[in-house]
MARFI-328619 format. One record per residue (C-alpha): residue in one letter; x, y, z. Coordinates in steps of 0.02 Angstrom, whole numbers, padded with zeros to 5 digits, always signed. Example, Ala and Ser with C-alpha at 12.3 -4.5 7.8 and 13.67 -1.06 7.14 Angstrom:
2
A+00615-00225+00390
S+00684-00053+00357
***
This chain:
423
X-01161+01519-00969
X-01042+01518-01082
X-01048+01350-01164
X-01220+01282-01235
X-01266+01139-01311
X-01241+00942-01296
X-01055+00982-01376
X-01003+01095-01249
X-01106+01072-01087
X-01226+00941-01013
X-01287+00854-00853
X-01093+00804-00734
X-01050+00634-00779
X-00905+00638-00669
X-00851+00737-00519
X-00666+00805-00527
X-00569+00784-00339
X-00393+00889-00336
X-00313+01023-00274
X-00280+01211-00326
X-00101+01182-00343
X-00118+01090-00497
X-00119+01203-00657
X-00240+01178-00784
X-00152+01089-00914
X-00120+00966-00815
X-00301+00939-00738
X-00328+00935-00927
X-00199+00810-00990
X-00278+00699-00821
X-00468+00697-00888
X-00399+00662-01075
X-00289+00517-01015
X-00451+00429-00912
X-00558+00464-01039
X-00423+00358-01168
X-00381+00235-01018
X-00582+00194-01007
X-00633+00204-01182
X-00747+00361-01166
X-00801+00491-01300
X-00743+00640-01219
X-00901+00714-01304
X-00996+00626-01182
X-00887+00657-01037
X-00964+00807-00928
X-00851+00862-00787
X-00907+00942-00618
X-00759+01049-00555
X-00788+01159-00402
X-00686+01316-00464
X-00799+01327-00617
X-00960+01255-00529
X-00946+01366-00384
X-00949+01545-00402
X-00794+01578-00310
X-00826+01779-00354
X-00964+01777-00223
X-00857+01669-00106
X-00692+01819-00108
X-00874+01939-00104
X-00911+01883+00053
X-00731+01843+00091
X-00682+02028+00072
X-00822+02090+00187
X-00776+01999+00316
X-00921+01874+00296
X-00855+01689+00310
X-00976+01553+00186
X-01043+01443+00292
X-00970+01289+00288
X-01126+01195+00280
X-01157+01261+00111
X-01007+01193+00079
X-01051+01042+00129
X-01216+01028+00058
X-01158+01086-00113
X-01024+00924-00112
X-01145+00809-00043
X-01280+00846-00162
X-01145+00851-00316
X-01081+00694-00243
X-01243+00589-00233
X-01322+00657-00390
X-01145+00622-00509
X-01131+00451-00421
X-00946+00461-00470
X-00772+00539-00399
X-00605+00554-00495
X-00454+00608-00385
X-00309+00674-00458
X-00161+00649-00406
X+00024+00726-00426
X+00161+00684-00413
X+00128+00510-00415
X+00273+00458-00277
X+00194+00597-00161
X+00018+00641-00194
X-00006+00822-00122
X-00203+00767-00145
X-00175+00669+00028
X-00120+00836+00126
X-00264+00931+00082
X-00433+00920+00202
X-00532+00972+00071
X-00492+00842-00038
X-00486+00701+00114
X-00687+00755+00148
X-00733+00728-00015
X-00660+00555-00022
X-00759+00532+00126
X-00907+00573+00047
X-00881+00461-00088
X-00822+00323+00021
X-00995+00332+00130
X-01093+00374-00034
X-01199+00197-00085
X-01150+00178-00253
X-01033+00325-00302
X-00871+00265-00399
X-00702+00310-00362
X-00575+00321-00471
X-00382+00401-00489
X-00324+00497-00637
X-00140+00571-00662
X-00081+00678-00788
X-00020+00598-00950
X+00178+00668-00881
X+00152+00559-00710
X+00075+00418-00790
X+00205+00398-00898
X+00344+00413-00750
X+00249+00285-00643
X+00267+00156-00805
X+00421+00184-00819
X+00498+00188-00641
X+00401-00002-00615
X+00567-00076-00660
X+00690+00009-00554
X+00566+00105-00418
X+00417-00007-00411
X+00290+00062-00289
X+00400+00103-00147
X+00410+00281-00144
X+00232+00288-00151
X+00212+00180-00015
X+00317+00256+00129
X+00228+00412+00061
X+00059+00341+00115
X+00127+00243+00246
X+00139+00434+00353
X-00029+00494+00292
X-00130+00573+00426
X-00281+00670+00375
X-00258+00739+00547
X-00119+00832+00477
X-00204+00889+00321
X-00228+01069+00299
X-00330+01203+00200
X-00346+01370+00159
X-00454+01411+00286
X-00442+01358+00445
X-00634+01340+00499
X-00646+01236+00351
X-00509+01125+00414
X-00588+01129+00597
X-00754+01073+00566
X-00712+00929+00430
X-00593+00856+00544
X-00737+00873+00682
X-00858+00787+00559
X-00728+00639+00526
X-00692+00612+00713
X-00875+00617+00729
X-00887+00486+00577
X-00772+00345+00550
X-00635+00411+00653
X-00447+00458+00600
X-00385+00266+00591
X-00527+00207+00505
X-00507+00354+00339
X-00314+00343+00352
X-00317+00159+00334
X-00464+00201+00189
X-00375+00329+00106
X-00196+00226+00088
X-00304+00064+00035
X-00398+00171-00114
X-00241+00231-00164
X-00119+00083-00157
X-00274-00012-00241
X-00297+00091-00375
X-00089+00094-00429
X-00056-00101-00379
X-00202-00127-00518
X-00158+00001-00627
X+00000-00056-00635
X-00053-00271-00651
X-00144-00214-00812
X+00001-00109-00875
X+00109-00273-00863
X-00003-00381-00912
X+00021-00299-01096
X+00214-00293-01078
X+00214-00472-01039
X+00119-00546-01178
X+00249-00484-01294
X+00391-00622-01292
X+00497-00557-01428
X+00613-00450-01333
X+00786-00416-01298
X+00872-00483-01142
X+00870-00314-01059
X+00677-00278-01083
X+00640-00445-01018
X+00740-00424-00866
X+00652-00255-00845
X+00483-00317-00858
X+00518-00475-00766
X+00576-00352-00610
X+00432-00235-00632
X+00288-00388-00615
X+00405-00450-00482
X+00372-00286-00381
X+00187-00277-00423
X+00171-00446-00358
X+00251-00401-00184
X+00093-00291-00182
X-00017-00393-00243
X+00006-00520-00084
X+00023-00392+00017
X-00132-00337+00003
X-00234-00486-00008
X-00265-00505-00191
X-00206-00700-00183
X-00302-00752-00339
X-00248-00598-00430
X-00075-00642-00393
X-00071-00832-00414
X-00160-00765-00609
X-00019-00636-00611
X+00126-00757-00588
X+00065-00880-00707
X+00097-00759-00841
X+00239-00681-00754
X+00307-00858-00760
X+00267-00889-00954
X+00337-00730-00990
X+00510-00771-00900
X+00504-00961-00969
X+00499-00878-01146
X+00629-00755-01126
X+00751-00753-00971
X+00749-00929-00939
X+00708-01043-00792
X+00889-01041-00725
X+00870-00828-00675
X+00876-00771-00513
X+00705-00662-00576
X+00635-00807-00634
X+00657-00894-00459
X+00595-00711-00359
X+00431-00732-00475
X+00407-00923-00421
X+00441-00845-00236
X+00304-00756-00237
X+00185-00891-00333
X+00224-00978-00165
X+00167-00851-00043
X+00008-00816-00143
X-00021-01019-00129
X+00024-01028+00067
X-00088-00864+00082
X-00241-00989+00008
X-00212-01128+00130
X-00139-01243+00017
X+00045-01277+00135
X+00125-01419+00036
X+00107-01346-00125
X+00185-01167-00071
X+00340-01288-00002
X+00373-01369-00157
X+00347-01201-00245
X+00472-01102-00101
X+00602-01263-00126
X+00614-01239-00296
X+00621-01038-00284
X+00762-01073-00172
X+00872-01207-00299
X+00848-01068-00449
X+00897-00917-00333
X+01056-01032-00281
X+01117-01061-00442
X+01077-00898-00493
X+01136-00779-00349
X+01224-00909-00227
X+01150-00947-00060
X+01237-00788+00021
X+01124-00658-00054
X+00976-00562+00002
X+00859-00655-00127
X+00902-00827-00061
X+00889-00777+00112
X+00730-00714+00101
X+00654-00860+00007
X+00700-00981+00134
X+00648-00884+00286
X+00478-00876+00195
X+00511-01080+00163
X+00540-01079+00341
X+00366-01000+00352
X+00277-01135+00265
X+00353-01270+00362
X+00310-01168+00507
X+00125-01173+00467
X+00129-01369+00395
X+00165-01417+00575
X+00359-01454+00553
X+00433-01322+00691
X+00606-01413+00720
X+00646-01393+00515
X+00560-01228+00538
X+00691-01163+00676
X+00828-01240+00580
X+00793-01149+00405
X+00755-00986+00502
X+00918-00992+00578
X+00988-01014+00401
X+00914-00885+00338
X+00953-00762+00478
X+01135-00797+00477
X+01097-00761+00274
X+01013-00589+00303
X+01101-00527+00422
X+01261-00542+00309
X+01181-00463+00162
X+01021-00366+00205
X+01075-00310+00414
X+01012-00326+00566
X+00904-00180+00538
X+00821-00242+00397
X+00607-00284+00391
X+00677-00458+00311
X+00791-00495+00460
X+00691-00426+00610
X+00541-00533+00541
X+00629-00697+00518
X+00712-00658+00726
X+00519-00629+00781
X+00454-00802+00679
X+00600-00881+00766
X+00571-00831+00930
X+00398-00882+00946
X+00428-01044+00855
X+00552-01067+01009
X+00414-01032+01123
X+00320-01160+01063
X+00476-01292+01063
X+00471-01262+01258
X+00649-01186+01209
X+00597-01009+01342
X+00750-00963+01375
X+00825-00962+01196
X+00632-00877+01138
X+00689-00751+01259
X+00855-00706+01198
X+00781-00675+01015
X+00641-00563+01080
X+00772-00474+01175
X+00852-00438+01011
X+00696-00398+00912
X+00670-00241+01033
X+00852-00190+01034
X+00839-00176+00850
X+00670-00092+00796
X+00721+00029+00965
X+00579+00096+01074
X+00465+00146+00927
X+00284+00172+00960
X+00216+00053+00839
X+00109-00087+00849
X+00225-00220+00793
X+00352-00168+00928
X+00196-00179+01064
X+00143-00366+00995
X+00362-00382+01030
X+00334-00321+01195
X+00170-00442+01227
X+00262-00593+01144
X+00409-00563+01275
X+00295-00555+01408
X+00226-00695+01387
X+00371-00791+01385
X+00433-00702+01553
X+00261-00775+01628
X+00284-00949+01555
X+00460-00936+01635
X+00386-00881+01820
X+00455-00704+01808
X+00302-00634+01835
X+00363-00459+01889
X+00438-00448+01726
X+00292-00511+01626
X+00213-00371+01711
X+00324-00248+01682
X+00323-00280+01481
X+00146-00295+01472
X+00120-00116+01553
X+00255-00046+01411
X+00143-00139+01277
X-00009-00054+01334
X+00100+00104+01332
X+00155+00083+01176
X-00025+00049+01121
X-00087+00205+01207
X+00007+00321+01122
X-00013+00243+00952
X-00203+00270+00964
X-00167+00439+01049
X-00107+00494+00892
X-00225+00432+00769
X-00371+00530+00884
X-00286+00671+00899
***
């Protein structure tokens, strides 16, 4: 009532998602810095914010006579909001660890933007965070922020008050279930920082004239992003993302630097990833002579490039070269990275069913056996397909007692793991 005219007030052009923890300056800073990011007059920008849009007096009204809003007004007020604004900005701090993604409220109105036909959604930060994330790309990357998401459960979210909490979870279990808006929730976010962070880079690394230590920085920073990119499934955007990666380090590192080689590494798996085999092996081959001369073969970078190599030849058809550069790069990784490393453990389980399909049981056996004593009786999916790959070598060997045995554990293991995604 307070603010009149086109200036100061007009129809929402955005809706604002975040939670009551932040303070103000910061949801402030957040709006300015998409506004700049976008290209927006902020005179145009008109912001729908539920502790200004919502009179939150009669809400601590009722509150204090003991007379609970309804939480379908609730609903019905975001809905509407939702559907009429057509688009949702969700803020989120700190960057490494959202506290957005602990917070039911805010999960429910992600999922009424994510079953909304046609509503945007979009992530701001505050100018502080934004700046952080930029500049922890070279030494961080995204990994904090991805074993953050990586335990999100909006099961576990919580709010202020508890009906509230009740009946949204009710409504998502009643929806698209708990696995269906985790997996939704982590893919917005990761989505929204792997690109944020591409078009970031793609500004550092059109500026050749740097010092040595900038380029190294920059070439390690696209080298993460890239990681991400593949990962999750953005094979064009990557292969595009390389070949300036790759300009970038031609200009300024040189072709003879270890990063130079990681960068052609993952040029290769984007390649493999769109069915073209023999170029990603020429691609991983060469990865693998730069990483040599740059880093020697005993070090993490080389084993990993030729386990991937091993990969390719896997998939071109060529499983006794396979088996041979897997075992190379196993007795690689398990010098440098351990045993208990994702790197080793994946190249053991590639090696074990290429065995399998050698006729080689007994040895396929042996290096499932040592898959499962290393990830350890977690209740995971990957350590159920373990379970399920072992099992079917047990029955291809005649033990069928204990093909039976590890098949019942893999259903176990499956059990629980969708146990506690319903619960």
């Amino acid at each position: 009532d307070a603010l009149r005219g086109p200036a100061e007030a007009g129809r929402a052009t955005h809706m604002i998602s975040y939670t009551w923890a932040y303070a103000v300056g910061d949801i402030a800073a957040s709006l300015s810095s998409f506004c700049e990011r976008k290209g927006l007059d902020t005179g145009g920008v008109y912001i729908w914010m539920c502790a200004l849009c919502i009179n939150q007096h009669r809400v601590q009204e009722h509150a204090a006579k003991g007379q609970a809003v309804p939480f379908s007004e609730f609903e019905a007020a975001f809905e509407l909001r939702v559907r009429g604004i057509g688009s949702v900005l969700a803020m989120l701090a700190p960057w490494e660890k959202p506290l957005y993604v602990s917070r039911v409220w805010c999960v429910f109105e992600l999922y009424i933007a994510t079953k909304t036909p046609g509503c945007t959604y979009d992530i701001i930060l505050p100018s502080g965070e934004e700046g952080s994330f930029f500049r922890d790309l070279s030494t961080k990357g995204l990994s904090p922020l991805w074993s953050s998401l990586s335990d999100v459960k909006v099961q576990d979210a919580q709010a202020s008050v508890q009906a509230d909490r009740e009946q949204i979870l009710q409504m998502i279990r009643q929806g698209p279930g708990y696995a269906q808006l985790n997996s939704k929730v982590r893919a917005e976010i990761q989505g929204w920082f792997v690109h944020t962070a591409a078009q970031h880079l793609r500004k550092v690394l059109a500026d050749t004239a740097v010092g040595a230590g900038a380029a190294e920085a920059a070439i390690g920073a696209a080298y993460r992003v890239l990681e991400y990119l593949v990962a999750l499934g953005r094979y064009a955007e990557a292969v595009e993302f390389c070949t300036l990666a790759r300009s970038f380090g031609l200009a300024t590192i040189g072709e003879q630097h270890v990063g130079y080689g990681k960068i052609v590494a993952c040029l290769a798996t984007a390649t493999l990833a769109q069915g073209h085999v023999g170029d990603a092996i020429r691609l991983y081959q060469q990865a693998a002579a730069t990483i040599e001369k740059a880093a020697g073969k005993r070090s993490i970078a080389y084993g990993s490039t030729i386990s991937d190599l091993a990969g390719a030849l896997h998939q071109n058809g060529d499983l006794q070269r396979a088996r041979d550069t897997y075992e190379q790069a196993l007795e690689i990784l398990e010098a440098t990275a351990g045993k208990q490393s994702p790197s080793y453990l994946s190249a053991l389980s590639n090696l074990a069913g290429i065995a399998e399909e050698l006729g080689q049981l007994e040895y396929a056996a042996d290096l499932y056996q040592r898959v499962l004593v290393a990830e350890g009786a977690a209740d995971s999916p990957k350590y159920a397909a373990t379970l399920g790959n072992f099992a079917g070598v047990r029955r291809a060997r005649g033990d069928l007692g204990g093909a039976v045995d590890l098949y019942e554990r893999a259903l176990a293991v499956e059990a629980n793991t969708i146990g506690e995604e319903s619960e």
